[in-house]
ChimeraX commands (.cxc) that place a marker at each C-alpha (Angstrom):
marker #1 position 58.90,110.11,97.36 radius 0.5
marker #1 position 60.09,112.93,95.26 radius 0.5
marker #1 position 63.47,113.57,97.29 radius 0.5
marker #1 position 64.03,109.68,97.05 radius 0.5
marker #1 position 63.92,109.75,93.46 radius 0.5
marker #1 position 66.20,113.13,93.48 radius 0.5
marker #1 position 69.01,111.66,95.60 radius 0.5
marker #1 position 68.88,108.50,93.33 radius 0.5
marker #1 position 69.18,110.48,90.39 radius 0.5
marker #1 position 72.06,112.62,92.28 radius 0.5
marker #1 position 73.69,109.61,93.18 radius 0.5
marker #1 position 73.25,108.11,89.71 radius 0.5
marker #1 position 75.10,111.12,87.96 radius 0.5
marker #1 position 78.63,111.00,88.72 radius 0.5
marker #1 position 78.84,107.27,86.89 radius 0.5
marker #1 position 76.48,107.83,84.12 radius 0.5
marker #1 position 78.71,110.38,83.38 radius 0.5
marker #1 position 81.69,108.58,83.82 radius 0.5
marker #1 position 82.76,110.20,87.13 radius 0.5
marker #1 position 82.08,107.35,89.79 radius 0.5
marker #1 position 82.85,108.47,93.54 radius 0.5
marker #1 position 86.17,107.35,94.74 radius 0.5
marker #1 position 86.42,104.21,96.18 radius 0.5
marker #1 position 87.21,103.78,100.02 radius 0.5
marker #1 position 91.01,103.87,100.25 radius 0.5
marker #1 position 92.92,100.26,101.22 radius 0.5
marker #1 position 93.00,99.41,104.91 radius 0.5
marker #1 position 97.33,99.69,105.21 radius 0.5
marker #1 position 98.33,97.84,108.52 radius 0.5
marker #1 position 100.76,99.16,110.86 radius 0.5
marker #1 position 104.00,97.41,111.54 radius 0.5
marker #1 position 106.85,98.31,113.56 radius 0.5
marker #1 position 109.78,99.27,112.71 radius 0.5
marker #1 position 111.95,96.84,111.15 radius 0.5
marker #1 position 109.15,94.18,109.92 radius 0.5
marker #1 position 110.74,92.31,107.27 radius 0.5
marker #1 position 107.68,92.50,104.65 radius 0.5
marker #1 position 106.65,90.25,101.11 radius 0.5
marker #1 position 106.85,92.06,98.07 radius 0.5
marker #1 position 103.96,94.11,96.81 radius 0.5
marker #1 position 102.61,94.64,100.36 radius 0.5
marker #1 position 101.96,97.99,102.20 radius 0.5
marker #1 position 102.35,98.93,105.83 radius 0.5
marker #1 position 102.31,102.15,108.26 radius 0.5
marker #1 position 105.79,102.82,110.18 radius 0.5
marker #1 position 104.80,105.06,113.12 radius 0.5
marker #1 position 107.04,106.33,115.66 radius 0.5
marker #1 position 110.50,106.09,113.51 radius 0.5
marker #1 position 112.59,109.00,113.43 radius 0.5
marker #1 position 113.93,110.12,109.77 radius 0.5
marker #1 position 117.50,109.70,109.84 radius 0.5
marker #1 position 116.81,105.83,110.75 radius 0.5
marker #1 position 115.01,105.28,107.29 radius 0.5
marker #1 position 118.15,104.74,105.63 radius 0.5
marker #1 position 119.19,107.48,102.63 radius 0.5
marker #1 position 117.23,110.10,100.81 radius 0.5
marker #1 position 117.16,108.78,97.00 radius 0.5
marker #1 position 113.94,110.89,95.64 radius 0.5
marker #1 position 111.31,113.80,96.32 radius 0.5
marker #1 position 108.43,113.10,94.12 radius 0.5
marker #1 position 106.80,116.59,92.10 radius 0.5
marker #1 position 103.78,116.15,94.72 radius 0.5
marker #1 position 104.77,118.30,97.64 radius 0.5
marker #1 position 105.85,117.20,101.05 radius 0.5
marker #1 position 107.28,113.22,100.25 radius 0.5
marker #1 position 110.51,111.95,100.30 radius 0.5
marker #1 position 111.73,108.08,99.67 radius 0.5
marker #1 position 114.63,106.43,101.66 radius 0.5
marker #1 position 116.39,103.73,100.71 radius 0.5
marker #1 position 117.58,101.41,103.93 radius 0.5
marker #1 position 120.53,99.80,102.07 radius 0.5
marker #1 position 121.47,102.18,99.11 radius 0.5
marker #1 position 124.08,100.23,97.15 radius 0.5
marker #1 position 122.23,96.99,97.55 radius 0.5
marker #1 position 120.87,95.59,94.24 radius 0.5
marker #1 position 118.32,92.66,96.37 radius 0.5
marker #1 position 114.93,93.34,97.99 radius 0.5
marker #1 position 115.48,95.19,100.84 radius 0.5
marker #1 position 112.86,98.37,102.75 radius 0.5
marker #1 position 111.61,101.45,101.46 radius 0.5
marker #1 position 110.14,104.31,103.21 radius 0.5
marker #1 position 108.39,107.00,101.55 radius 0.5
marker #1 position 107.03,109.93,104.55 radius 0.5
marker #1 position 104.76,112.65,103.72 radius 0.5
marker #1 position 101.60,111.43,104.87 radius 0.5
marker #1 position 98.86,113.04,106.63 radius 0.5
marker #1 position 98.90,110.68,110.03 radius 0.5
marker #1 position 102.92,111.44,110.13 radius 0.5
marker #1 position 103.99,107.49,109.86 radius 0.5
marker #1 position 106.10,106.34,107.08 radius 0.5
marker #1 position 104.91,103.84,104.52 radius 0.5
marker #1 position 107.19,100.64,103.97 radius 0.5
marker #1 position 107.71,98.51,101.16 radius 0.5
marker #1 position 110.00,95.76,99.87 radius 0.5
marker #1 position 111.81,96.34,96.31 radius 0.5
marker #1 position 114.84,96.00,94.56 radius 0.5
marker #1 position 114.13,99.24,92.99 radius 0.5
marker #1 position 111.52,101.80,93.36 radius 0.5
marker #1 position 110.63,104.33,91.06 radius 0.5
marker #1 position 108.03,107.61,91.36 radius 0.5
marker #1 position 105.68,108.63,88.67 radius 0.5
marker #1 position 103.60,111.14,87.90 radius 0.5
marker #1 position 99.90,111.50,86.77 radius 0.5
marker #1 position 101.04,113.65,83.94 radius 0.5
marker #1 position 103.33,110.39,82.64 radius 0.5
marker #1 position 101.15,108.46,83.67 radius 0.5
marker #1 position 98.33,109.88,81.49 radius 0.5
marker #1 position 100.97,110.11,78.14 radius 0.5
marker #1 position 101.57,105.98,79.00 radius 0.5
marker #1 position 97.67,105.56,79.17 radius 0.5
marker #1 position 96.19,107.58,76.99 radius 0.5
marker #1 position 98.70,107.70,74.29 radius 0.5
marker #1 position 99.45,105.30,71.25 radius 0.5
marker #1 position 99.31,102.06,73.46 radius 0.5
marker #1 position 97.64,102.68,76.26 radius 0.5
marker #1 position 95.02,100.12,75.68 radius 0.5
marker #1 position 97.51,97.51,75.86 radius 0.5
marker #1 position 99.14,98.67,79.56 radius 0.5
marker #1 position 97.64,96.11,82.33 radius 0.5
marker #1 position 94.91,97.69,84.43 radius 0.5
marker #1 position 94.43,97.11,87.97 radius 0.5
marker #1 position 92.92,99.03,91.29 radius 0.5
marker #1 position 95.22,101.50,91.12 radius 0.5
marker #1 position 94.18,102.58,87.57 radius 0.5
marker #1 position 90.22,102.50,88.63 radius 0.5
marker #1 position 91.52,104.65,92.18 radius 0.5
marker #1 position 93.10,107.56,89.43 radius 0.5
marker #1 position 90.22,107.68,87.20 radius 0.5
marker #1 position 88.01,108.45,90.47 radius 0.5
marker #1 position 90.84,110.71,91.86 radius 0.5
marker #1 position 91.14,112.31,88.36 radius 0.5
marker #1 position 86.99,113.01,87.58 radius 0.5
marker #1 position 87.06,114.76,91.34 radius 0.5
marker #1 position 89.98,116.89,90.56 radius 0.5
marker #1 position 89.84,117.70,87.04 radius 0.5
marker #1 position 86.06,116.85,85.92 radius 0.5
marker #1 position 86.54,114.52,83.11 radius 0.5
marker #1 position 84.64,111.11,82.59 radius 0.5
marker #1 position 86.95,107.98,82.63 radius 0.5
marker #1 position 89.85,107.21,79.70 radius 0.5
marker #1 position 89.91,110.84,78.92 radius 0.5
marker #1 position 92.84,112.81,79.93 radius 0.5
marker #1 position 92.63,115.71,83.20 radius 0.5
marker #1 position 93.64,118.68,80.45 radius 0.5
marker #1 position 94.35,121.92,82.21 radius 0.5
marker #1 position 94.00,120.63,85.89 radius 0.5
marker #1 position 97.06,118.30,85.59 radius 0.5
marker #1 position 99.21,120.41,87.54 radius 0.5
marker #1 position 97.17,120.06,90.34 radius 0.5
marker #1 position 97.17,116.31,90.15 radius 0.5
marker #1 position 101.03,116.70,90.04 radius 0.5
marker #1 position 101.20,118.56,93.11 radius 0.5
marker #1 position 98.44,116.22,95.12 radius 0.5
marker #1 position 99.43,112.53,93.39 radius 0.5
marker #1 position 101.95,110.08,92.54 radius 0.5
marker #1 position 102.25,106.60,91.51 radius 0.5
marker #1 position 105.35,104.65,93.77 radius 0.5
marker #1 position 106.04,101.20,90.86 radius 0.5
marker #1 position 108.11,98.92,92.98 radius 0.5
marker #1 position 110.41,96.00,91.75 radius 0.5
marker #1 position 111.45,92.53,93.01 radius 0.5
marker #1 position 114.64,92.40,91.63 radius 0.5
marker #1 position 116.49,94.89,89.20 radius 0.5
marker #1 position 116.32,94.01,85.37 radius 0.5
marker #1 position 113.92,92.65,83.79 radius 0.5
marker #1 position 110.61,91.57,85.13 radius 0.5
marker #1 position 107.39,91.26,84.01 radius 0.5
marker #1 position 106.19,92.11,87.45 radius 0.5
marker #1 position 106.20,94.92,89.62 radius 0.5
marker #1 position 103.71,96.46,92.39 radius 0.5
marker #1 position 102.48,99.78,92.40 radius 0.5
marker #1 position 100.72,102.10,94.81 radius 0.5
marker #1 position 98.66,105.35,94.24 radius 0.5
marker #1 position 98.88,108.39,96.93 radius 0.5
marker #1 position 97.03,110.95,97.09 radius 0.5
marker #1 position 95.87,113.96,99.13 radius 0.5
marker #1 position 98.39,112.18,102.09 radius 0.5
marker #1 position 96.90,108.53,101.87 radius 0.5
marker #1 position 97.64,105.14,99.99 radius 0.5
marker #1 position 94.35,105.33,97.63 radius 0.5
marker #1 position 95.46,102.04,96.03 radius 0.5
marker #1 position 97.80,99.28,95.86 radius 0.5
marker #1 position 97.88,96.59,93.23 radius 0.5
marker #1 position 100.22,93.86,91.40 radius 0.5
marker #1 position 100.55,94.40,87.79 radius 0.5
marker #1 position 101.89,92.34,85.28 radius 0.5
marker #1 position 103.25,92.38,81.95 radius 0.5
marker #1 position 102.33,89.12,80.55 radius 0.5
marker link #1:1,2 radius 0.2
marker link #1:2,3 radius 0.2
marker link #1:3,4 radius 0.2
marker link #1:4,5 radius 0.2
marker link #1:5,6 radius 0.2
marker link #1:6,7 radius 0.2
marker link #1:7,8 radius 0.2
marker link #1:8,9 radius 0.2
marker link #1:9,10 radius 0.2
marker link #1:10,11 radius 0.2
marker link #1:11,12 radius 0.2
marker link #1:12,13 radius 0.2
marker link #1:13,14 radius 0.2
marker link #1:14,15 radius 0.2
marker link #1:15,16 radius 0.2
marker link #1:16,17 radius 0.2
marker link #1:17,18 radius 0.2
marker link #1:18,19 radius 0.2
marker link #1:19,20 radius 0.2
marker link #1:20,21 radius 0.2
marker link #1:21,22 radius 0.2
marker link #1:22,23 radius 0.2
marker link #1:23,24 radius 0.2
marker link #1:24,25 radius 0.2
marker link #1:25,26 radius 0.2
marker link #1:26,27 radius 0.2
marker link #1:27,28 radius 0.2
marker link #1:28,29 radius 0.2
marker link #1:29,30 radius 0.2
marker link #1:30,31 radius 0.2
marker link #1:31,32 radius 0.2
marker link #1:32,33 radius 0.2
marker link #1:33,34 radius 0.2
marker link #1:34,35 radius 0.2
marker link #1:35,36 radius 0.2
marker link #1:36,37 radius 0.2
marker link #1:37,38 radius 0.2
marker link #1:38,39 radius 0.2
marker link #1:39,40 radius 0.2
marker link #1:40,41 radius 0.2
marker link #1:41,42 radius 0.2
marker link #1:42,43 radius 0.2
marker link #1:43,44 radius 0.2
marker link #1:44,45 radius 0.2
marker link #1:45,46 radius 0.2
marker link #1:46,47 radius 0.2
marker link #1:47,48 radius 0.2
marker link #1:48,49 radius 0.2
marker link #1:49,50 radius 0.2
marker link #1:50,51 radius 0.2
marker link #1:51,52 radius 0.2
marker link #1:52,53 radius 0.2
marker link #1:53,54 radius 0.2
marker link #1:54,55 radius 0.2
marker link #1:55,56 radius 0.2
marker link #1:56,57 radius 0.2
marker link #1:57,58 radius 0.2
marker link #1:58,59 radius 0.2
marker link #1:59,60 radius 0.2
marker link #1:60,61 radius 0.2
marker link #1:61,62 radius 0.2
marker link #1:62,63 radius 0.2
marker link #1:63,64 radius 0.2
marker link #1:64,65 radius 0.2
marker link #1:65,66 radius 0.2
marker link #1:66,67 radius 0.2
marker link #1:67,68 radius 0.2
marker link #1:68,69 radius 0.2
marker link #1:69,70 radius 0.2
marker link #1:70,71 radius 0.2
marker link #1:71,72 radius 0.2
marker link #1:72,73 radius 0.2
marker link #1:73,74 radius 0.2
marker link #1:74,75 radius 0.2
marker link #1:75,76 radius 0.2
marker link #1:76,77 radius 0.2
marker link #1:77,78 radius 0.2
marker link #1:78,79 radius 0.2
marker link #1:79,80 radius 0.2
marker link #1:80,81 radius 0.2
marker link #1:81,82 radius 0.2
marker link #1:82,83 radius 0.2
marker link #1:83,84 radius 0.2
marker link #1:84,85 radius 0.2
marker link #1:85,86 radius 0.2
marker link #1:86,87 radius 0.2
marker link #1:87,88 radius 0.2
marker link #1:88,89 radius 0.2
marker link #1:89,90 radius 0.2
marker link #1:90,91 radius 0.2
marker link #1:91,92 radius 0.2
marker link #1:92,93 radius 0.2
marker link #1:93,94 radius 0.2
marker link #1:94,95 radius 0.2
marker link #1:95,96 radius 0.2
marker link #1:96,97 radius 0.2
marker link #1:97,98 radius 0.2
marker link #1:98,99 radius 0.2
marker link #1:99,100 radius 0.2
marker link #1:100,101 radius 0.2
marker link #1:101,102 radius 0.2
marker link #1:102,103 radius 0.2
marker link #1:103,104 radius 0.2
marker link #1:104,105 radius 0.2
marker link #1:105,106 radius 0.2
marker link #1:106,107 radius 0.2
marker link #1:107,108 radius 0.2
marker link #1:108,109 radius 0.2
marker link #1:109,110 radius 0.2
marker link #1:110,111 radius 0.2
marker link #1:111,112 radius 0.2
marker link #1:112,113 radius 0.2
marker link #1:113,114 radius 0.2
marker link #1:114,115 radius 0.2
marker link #1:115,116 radius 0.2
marker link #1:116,117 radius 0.2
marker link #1:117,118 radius 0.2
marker link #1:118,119 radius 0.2
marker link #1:119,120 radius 0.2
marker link #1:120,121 radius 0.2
marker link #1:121,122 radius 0.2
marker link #1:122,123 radius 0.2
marker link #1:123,124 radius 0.2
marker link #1:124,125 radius 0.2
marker link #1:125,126 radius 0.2
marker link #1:126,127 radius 0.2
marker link #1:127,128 radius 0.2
marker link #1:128,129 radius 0.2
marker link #1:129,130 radius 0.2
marker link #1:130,131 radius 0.2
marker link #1:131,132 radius 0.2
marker link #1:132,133 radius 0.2
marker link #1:133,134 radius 0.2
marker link #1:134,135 radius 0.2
marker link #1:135,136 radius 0.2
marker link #1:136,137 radius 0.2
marker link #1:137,138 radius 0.2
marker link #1:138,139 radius 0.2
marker link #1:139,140 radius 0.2
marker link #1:140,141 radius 0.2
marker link #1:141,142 radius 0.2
marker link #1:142,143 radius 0.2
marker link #1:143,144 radius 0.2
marker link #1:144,145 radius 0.2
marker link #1:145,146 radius 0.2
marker link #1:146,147 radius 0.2
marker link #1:147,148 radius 0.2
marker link #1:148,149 radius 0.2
marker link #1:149,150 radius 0.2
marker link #1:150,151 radius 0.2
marker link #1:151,152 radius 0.2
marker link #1:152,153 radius 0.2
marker link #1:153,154 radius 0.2
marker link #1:154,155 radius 0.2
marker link #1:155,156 radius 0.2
marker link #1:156,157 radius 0.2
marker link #1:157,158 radius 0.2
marker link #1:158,159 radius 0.2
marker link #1:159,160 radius 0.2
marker link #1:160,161 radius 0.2
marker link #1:161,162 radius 0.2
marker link #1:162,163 radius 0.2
marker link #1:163,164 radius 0.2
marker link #1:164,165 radius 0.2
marker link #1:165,166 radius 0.2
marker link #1:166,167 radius 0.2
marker link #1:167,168 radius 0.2
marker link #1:168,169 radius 0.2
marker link #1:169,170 radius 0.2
marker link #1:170,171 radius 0.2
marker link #1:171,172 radius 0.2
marker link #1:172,173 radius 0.2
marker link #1:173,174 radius 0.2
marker link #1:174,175 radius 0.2
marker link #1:175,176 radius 0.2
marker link #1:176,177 radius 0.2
marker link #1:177,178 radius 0.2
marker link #1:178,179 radius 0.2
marker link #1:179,180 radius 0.2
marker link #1:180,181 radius 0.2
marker link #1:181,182 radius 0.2
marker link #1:182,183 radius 0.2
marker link #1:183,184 radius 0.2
marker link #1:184,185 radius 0.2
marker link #1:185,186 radius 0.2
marker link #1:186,187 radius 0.2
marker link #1:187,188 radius 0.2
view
C-alpha cells in the first residue's frame, strides 16, 4: 500500500508543479512520394532521394534539418520537405510559404508584452512539456539558461496557404528527430 501511494505521489509531481509529462507524439502517416496533400496536414516521405525534394531554401539553428522547396519561384500551395529526422524519411507539407522558428523567439512572442493574446493550440501544450523536461521550469515561465539547448534540439515549422495576409496558418513542433505536434492556429 505504501509504494502505491509513493508512485501516485511520484506521478502526481511533475503537474502539481507545473511540469506535466510530454504527451505521446502525433501518429504522422506515410505517403509516397508525390501525394498531393490538404493544407495543415503532415506525412512521412520514405525512400526519396534528396536532390528530388526540389531546392534547399533553409537550415533551421537545430542541428541536422534542412527544408526544400519543390517549386521555388512559385507563389501557390505547392510541397515542402523538411529531412533530419530520426527514421531517415522526409516530412511533407503543403504551403505557400514556410517559415522556421525557434524556441528562443518563440518564448520572446509568448512570454513577452502580448503573449497572452497569441492563439494557443497542441503545439504550445507539446513545448511547455518539451520545455519543463529540458530546462526544468513549470508552464508560462520562460527555459532561462537552458535555451540553447532547446535551440539546438527544437523548432517550430509555421506554414501558409497562400502568401500575404492570412489569419491562418499551420504549425508543427519537432523535436529530438520527431513531429511532437501539429496544430491549426488562427488569428481571429
Amino acid at each position: 500500500m505504501k509504494r502505491r501511494i509513493g508512485l501516485l505521489i511520484m506521478a502526481a509531481l511533475p503537474s502539481a508543479c507545473g511540469m506535466a509529462p510530454s504527451a505521446p507524439a502525433p501518429q504522422v502517416a506515410e505517403i509516397g512520394f508525390g501525394t498531393a496533400l490538404p493544407f495543415g496536414e503532415v506525412a512521412r516521405v520514405c525512400d526519396v532521394r534528396e536532390q528530388d525534394l526540389g531546392k534547399l531554401v533553409e537550415e533551421p539553428a537545430a542541428r541536422g534539418y534542412r527544408l526544400f522547396d519543390s517549386q521555388p519561384g512559385s507563389a501557390g500551395p505547392r510541397s515542402f520537405y523538411i529531412t533530419g529526422f530520426a527514421d531517415d524519411c522526409a516530412r511533407q507539407l503543403t504551403a505557400a510559404n514556410v517559415l522556421f522558428g525557434t524556441p528562443s523567439v518563440y518564448e520572446q512572442l509568448h512570454y513577452g508584452p502580448g503573449g497572452e493574446n497569441l492563439p494557443i493550440a497542441e503545439t504550445d501544450a507539446a513545448y511547455e512539456a518539451i520545455k519543463a523536461s529540458v530546462c526544468g521550469v513549470g508552464k508560462g515561465k520562460p527555459c532561462g539558461k537552458r535555451i540553447g539547448t532547446l535551440d539546438k534540439t527544437a523548432f517550430f515549422v509555421n506554414a501558409y496557404e497562400r502568401l500575404g495576409q492570412t489569419a491562418r496558418w499551420s504549425e508543427v513542433l519537432v523535436h529530438d528527430g520527431a513531429v511532437a505536434a501539429v496544430a491549426m492556429k488562427s488569428a481571429d
